[in-house]
MARGUGU-505172 format. One record per residue (C-alpha): x, y, z; residue in one letter. Coordinates in steps of 0.2 Angstrom, whole numbers, plus 5000, padded with zeros to 4 digits. Each point is the difference from the previous one (the first is absolute). Layout:
REM MARGUGU-505172
XYZa ...
REM end
This chain:
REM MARGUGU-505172
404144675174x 498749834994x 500849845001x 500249914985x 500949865002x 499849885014x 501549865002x 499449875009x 501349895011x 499649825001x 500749925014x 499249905018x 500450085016x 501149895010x 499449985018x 500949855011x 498849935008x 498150085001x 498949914987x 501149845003x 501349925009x 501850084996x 501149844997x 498649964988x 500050164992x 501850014995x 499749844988x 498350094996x 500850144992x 501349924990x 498549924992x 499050184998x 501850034990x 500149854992x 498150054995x 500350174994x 501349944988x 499049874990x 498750174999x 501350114994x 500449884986x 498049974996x 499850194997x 501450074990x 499049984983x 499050155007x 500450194996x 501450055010x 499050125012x 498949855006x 501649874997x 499849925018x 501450025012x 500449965018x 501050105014x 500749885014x 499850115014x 501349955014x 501849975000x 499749865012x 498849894993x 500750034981x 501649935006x 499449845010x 499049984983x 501849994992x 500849875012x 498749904998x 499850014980x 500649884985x 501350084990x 498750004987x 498750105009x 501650125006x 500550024981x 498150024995x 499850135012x 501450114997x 499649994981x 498250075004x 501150135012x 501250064985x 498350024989x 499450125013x 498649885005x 500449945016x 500850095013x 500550015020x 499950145011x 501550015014x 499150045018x 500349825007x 498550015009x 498650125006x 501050075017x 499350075015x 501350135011x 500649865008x 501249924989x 501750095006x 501450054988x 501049855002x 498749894997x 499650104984x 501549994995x 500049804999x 498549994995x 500450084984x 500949824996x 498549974989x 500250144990x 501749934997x 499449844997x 498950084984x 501650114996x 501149834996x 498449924990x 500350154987x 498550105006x 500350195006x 498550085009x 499950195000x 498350035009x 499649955017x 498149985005x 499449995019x 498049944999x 498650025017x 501250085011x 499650195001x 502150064998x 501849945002x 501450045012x 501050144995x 501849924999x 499249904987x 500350144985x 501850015001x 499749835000x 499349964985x 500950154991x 501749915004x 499449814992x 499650124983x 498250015004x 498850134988x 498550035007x 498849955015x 498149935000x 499050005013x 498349945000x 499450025017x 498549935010x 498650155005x 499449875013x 500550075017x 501350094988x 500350154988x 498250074992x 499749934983x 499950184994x 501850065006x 500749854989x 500550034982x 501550125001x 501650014994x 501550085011x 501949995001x 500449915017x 501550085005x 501149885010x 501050065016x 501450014991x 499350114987x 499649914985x 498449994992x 498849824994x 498950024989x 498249945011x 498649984994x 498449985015x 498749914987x 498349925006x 499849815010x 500749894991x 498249924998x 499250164994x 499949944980x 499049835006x 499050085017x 499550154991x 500450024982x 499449804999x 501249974985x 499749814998x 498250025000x 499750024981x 498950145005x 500750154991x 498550125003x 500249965018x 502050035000x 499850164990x 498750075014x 501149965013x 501550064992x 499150174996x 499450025017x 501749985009x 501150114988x 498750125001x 500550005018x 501950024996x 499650134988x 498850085015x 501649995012x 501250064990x 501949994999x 500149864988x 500450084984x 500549864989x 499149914987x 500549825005x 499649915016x 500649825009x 498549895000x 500549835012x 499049844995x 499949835009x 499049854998x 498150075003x 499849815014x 501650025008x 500950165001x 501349935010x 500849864996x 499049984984x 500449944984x 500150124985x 498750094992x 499349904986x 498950094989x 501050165004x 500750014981x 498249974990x 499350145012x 501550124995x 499849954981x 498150025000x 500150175012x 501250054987x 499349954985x 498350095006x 501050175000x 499650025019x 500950145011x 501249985006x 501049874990x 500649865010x 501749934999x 500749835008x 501950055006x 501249925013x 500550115013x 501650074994x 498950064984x 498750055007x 501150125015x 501350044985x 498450064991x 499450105015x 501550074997x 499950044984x 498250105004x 500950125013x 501450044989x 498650054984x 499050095016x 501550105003x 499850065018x 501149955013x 499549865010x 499850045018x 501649955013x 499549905018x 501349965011x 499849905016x 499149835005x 498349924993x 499449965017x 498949834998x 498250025008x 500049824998x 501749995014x 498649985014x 499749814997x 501649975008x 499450025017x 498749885000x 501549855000x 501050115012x 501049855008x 500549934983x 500550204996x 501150005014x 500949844996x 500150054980x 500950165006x 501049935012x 500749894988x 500150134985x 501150075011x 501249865000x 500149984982x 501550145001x 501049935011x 499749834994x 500650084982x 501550095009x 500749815007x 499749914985x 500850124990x 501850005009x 499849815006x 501049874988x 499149894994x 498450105006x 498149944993x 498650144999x 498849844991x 499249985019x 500150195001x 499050024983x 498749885003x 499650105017x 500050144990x 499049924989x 498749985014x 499850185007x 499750054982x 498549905000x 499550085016x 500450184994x 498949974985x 498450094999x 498949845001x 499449935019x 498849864999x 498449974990x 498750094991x 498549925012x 501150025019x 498750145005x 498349924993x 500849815005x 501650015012x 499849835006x 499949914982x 501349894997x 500350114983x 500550155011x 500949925013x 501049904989x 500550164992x 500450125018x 501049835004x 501150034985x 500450175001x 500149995019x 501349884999x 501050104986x 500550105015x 500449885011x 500949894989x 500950154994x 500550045017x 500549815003x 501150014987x 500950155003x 500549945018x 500549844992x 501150104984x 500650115018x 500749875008x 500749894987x 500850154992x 500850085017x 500449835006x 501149994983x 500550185001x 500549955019x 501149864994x 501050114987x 500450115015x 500049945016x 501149865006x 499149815006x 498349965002x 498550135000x 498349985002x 499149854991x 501749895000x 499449885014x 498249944999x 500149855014x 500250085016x 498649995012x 499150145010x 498849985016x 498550094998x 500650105013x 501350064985x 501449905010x 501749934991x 499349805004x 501749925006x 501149874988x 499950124984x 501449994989x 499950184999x 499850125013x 500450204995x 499650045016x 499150145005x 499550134989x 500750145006x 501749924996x 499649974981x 500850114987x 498850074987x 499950044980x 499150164997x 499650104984x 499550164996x 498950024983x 499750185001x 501050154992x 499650075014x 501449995017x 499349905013x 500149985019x 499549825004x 499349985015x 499049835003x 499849885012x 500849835000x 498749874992x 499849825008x 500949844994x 498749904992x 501349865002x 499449944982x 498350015007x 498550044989x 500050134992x 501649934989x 499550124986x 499850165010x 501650095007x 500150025019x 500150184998x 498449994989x 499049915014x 499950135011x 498950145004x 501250144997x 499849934981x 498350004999x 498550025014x 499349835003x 501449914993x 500749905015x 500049824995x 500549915016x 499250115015x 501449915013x 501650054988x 499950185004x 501550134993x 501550005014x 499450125015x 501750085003x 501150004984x 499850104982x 500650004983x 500450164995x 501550094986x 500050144990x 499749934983x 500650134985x 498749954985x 500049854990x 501249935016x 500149835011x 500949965011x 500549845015x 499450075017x 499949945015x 498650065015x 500550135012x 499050035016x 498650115000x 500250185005x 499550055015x 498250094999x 500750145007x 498550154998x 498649885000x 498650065011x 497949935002x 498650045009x 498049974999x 499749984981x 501650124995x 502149954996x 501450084994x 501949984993x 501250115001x 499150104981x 498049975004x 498950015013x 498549904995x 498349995008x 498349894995x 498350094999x 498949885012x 498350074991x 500749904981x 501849935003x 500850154989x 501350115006x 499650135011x 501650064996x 501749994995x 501550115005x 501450044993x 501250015014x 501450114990x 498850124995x 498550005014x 498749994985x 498649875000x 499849924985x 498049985002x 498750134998x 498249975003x 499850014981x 501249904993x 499849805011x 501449895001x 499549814999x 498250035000x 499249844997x 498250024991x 498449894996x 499050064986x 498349914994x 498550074992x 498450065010x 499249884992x 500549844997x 498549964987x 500750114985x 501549875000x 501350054987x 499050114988x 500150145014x 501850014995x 500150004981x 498350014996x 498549894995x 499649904984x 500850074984x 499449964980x 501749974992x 499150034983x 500050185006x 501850015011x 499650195004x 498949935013x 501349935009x 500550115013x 500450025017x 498750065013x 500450195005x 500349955017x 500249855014x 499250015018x 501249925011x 500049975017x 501549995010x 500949945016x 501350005011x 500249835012x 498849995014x 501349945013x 501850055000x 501149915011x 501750045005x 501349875004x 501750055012x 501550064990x 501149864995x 502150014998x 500949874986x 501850044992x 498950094985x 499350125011x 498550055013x 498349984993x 498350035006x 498549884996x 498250054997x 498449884996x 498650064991x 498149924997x 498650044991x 498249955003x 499749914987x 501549895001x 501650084993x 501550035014x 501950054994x 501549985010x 501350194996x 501549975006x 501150185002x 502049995000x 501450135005x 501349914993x 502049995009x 500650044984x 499250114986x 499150144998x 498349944996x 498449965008x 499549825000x 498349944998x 499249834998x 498349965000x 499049824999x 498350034994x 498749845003x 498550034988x 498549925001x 499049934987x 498850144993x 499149994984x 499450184999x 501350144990x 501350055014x 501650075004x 501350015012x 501350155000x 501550075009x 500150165001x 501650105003x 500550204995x 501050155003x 499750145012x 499950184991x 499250064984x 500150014984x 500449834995x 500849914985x 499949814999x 501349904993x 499949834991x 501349854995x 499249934985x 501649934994x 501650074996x 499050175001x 499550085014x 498350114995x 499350155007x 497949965000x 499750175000x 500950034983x 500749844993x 498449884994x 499450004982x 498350074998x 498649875002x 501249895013x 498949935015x 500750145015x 499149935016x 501349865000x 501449944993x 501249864999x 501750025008x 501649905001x 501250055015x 499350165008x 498950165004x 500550175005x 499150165008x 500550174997x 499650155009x 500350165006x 500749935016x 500349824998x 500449864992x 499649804999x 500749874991x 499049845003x 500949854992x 498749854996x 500749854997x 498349904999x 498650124997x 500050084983x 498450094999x 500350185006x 498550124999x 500750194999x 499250145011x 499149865010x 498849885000x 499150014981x 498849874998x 498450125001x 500450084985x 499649944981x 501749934998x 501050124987x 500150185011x 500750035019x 499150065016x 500850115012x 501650065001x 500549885016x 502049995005x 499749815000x 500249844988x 498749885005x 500649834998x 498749884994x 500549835009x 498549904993x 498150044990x 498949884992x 499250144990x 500049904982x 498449924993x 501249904987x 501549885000x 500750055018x 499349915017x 498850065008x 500649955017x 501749985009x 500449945017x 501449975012x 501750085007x 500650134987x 501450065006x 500850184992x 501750105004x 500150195000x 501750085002x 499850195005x 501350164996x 499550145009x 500850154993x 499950205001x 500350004981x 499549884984x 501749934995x 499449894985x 501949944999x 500049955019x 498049944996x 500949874988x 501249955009x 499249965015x 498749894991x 501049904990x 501449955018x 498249975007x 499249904988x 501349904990x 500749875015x 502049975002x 500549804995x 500649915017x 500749854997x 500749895015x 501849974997x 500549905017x 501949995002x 500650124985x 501250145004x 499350174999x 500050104986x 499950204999x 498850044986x 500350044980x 499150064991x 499649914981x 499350154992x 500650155001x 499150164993x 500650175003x 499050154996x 498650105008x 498949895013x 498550024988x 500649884989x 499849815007x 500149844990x 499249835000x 501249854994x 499749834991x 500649864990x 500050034981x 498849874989x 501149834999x 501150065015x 501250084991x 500650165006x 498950145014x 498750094994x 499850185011x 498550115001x 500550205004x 498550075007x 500350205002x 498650105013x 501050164995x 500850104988x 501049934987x 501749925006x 501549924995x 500449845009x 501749925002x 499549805004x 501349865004x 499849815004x 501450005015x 500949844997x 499249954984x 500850074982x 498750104990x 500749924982x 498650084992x 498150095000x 498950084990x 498350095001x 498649864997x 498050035001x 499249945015x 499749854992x 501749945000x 500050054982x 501750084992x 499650194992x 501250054986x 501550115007x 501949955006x 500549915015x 500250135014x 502149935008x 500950015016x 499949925016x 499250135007x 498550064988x 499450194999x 498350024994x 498550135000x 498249975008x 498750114994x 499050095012x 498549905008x 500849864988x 500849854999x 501249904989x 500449815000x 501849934997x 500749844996x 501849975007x 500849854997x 
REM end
């Protein structure tokens, strides 16, 4: 069908950071809004269809714009909103997949923020990224959402010419969101040169592309989304003056199609309009819009590491503030608040490949660098001060933090004359929380007593190595040698413990380059550090196959270094015509195992027996992998430290790990949905590699793995994918490839990274896929207990604070409620639907009621009892507020 109405969007693209520095930009773009008002009000003399109006495109920067504005500018602003002239879309900001779902979840404050100014967005726009996680559509369906725009980037992304459709995104849960897949959000300015006052150049342009459309087909309606920003600054820039005498005159001229100025909600409630007088159905996708984009995040690996480690906290953090009198999440939000800097699409500046070393882009890496690390500062800091308060409430006398004078000898010794003297550790008694609602065994060593030492803000238990690889702060206050901490915690638990000698390692065994527990028998490959094998003892089946490597760590360059980046994505691209923008049909890469692979004796510690192996490169690179049979569990441990050096040409650095048999199925976490790649991404969605939050899992017709990854979230299915043109998969490989680090990106990502990295696999090897057993293993894996040191109390068996009975595939996250008053609980369902009986053991249910995920009431009755029964859709989740 011919197009005849274009609705053009007028809005700026929000990027933090890449064409300036990002503190600058916030106070930048409340003036772009401040801007576009006075330009709304300049042009409302003119016709309604060229009536200038302006779309605020973020959740994010339109509420800072409101904490910082007069009540005068507020009132003016909500009056141009109630004319339908002004309007706000809901995304708070342009995600990548790393933002977790309880780090959504509070970032979706802004959106209240707009709700209690009087304004109700009902369409949410996500600009330059190529997709959006997948839990994201229940989502936004739950805040009252209508429809989805995105207006993806082709460079290094989805092809110009697969844009411009229209589909019903069919949650996990089952539900439907209106999406819309329109062009880059700079197409009206780059190609259609609106703003120009050149309409025989606009109308060619125009002509040529929907001519195109009309060419491909499956576009049958007669209206289309055209995005507009300022023709000097797309991102970042000011509105678009000169926009409304162009649509007038266009107009006025009788050219085809007629134009029309619209906010988003109009022009999406429009769209909507054309596919109901079309008629035909639109199409349904289910499953995740994998982001090509997601790659970037490996080129700041160790800042990716740190971000995800303290994402991870954000739970647990939520859990003890939620059931601690007198409890404060603010230091909890603002390290939210950092990580969801860091999980936003934008890494440094526009000019880091063509000048790396400017002050202008090293100014801007500095800032998002720090997000993470400020983020990660601040969650140990909202850790410790919250367990240390949780503590308090529980255990009887002093805990960790209470005496800051007492003096220790480098050596880690108790200097004589303190006026507090605990004695040794192994004699203390100890605080200990389970987040999860998942049963727990506890079993971790017994941190040092940093004596009120530095670090003051970081728990003990936190500055260890079992917490995270490289995290030992004081190399001579080491975890006690001969005693443990270990209970068996029920979910949403704590408890007083005190050590208990470790167990005895009876069934430990080593040799040359092999060890084994009473479970597994392990045993390095000298030739590249991998397993050789690894045997089930119980079974007699080796869980390594010649196909299928486990811990395979590869180095990938290009033959030649000359072609740079552009061998990648590409070369130079005329974004007056954006079908040229295009990936090349394929990538030559060469690739390594290390040179020299040595192997260090077996070592024995209370955590288990575990086998050391260096490897090096020639041109510079070694990693240290570090393989554990653990006393206690089931899983294999492995820690590797990876020691880049500085290499300006594209690069990578993977570790490899798969399944023996055939046939394979690759599982994803994305985030309270656990996809099936094969079956379970959108059409369009980048397939070589993918962003996940706690785990991976093989499938095949003899095996299974399950590869929890707490710090590497770039899993490329079917192994390793790079050589292809991005969108399709190579080879049908039992493997996930983990893609540790690149520097592939000729735009706003670093082009070099050096240093120790380090990265945590935990391995399941299984006969069979269990998803449920999958899920379960990675969240105990990846979501640390709380220890806090509790000196003299008396012990305490654990209880548990939540109580959730039903079917193990339904979990829940836990949090305090906006202004503290009352719990707000997430019910995340894996299964089939299931009714759930939940309890607060100890603490009377007076009332609760379904909310949006928001915080926000929804119309219906308070749900009553102490003990509450409700439904979880399948694949679903539903949010309650129990005060």
């Amino acid at each position: 069908m011919a197009i005849r109405d274009i609705l053009l969007i007028n809005h700026t693209h929000t990027d933090i950071g890449y064409t300036d520095y990002a503190d600058t930009l916030f106070r930048h773009q409340r003036r772009i809004i401040d801007d576009a008002l006075d330009l709304v009000e300049a042009e409302r003399d003119r016709p309604d269809e060229a009536r200038f109006r302006w779309t605020c495109e973020v959740s994010a920067i339109t509420a800072d714009w409101f904490r910082h504005a007069s009540e005068g500018q507020k009132d003016r602003f909500r009056g141009l909103y109630a004319d339908g002239l002004v309007d706000a879309a809901a995304m708070p900001v342009h995600w990548t997949p790393l933002i977790s779902p309880a780090n959504a979840l509070r970032s979706l404050k802004h959106l209240r923020l707009l709700k209690d100014e009087g304004l109700d967005p009902k369409v949410a726009m996500q600009c330059d990224v190529n997709g959006l996680g997948w839990f994201w559509t229940d989502l936004l369906i739950d805040l009252g959402i209508e429809g989805f725009l995105l207006e993806s980037n082709p460079h290094r992304g989805t092809h110009f010419d697969s844009m411009q459709r229209l589909f019903d995104w069919r949650s996990p849960s089952g539900r439907d969101l209106f999406t819309y897949h329109g062009w880059h959000y700079s197409t009206g300015t780059n190609t259609f040169f609106l703003g120009n006052d050149d309409p025989e150049d606009t109308q060619a342009n125009i002509d040529r592309v929907l001519a195109r459309l009309e060419e491909r087909g499956g576009y049958p309606y007669d209206k289309v989304i055209m995005p507009v920003t300022n023709k000097a600054a797309p991102d970042n820039g000011f509105a678009t003056r000169g926009l409304s005498e162009f649509v007038e005159r266009w107009n006025g001229e009788g050219r085809s199609p007629a134009m029309r100025i619209c906010t988003v909600t109009e022009a999406m409630r429009t769209m909507r309009q054309s596919v109901a007088e079309e008629g035909s159905p639109l199409p349904v996708h289910a499953g995740d819009w994998s982001d090509y984009w997601v790659d970037g995040v490996g080129s700041t690996a160790y800042e990716t590491v740190v971000a995800r480690q303290a994402e991870r906290l954000l739970p647990t953090i939520d859990f003890l503030t939620a059931f601690t009198k007198g409890g404060d999440d603010s230091l909890l939000d603002r390290a939210a608040d950092e990580l969801q800097w860091y999980d936003e699409h934008t890494w440094g500046a526009y000019n880091t490949h063509a000048d790396p070393d400017s002050p202008f882009a090293r100014m801007q890496l500095s800032w998002k660098t720090h997000r993470a690390h400020h983020g990660f500062a601040l969650a140990l800091e909202a850790a410790s001060t919250e367990g240390r308060r949780r503590a308090h409430e529980v255990a009887d006398g002093a805990v960790e933090g209470d005496h800051i004078l007492r003096r220790v000898t480098s050596k880690g010794e108790r200097h004589g004359g303190n006026a507090f003297d605990p004695g040794p550790v192994e004699e203390h008694a100890y605080y200990v929380a389970n987040p999860s609602a998942y049963p727990r065994h506890l079993y971790w060593p017994v941190p040092a007593d940093h004596a009120g030492s530095a670090p003051q803000t970081i728990l003990d238990a936190h500055s260890t190595e079992r917490f995270m690889t490289g995290m030992q702060t004081r190399a001579e206050q080491r975890p006690s040698a001969t005693h443990v901490l270990t209970a068996d915690l029920p979910p949403f638990s704590e408890a007083v413990i005190r050590p208990v000698t470790a167990p005895q390692t009876r069934g430990f065994a080593s040799g040359d380059g092999w060890i084994e527990n009473p479970r597994w028998r392990l045993e390095v490959d000298s030739a590249d550090g991998a397993l050789r094998s690894l045997v089930d003892k119980e079974t007699g089946r080796d869980c390594v196959a010649p196909d299928a490597p486990l811990g395979r760590m590869v180095y990938e360059a290009l033959p030649d270094p000359s072609k740079d980046r552009f061998a990648t994505f590409g070369g130079d691209y005329d974004w007056s015509r954006m079908e040229t923008i295009r990936w090349p049909e394929g990538t030559d890469f060469d690739r390594w195992t290390a040179a020299e692979v040595t192997v260090e004796s077996p070592d024995v510690t209370p955590m288990g027996i575990s086998l050391t192996v260096h490897l090096a490169w020639p041109h510079g690179d070694s990693a240290r992998i570090t393989y554990r049979l653990p006393v206690q569990g089931e899983g294999i441990e492995v820690d590797a430290m990876l020691f880049k050096t500085p290499v300006t040409a594209p690069e990578s650095v993977y570790m490899l790990f798969g399944a023996p048999g055939a046939s394979p199925s690759i599982h994803l976490d994305v985030g309270d949905a656990v996809i099936d790649v094969a079956r379970e991404q959108i059409p369009f969605s980048c397939e070589a590699w993918l962003g996940i939050q706690r785990f991976a899992a093989i499938g095949t017709d003899s095996a299974a793995l399950t590869i929890a990854s707490p710090d590497a979230p770039l899993a490329q299915p079917f192994g390793i994918q790079t050589g292809n043109v991005g969108s399709g998969r190579q080879g049908e490989d039992p493997v996930v490839a983990f893609w540790l680090t690149n520097n592939h990106w000729d735009t706003n990502f670093p082009i070099v990274q050096s240093g120790g990295i380090p990265f945590r696999f935990r391995l399941l090897p299984r006969a069979a896929l269990d998803l449920a057993e999958s899920a379960r293993f990675a969240e105990l894996e990846t979501t640390p207990p709380l220890i806090v040191r509790a000196y003299d109390s008396a012990e305490q068996a654990p209880h548990q604070l939540l109580q959730l009975d039903g079917p193990e595939s339904v979990t829940a996250r836990v949090r305090p409620a906006p202004g503290g008053a009352g719990l707000l609980v997430t019910l995340v369902n894996a299964g089939a639907a299931a009714e759930v009986r939940l309890s607060t053991p100890g603490r009377e249910i007076a009332s609760a009621k379904r909310v949006a995920p928001d915080g926000t009431a929804l119309p219906g009755d308070s749900l009553g009892g102490p003990v509450l029964s409700v439904e979880v859709p399948p694949r679903g989740a539903i949010h309650l507020l129990l005060e």
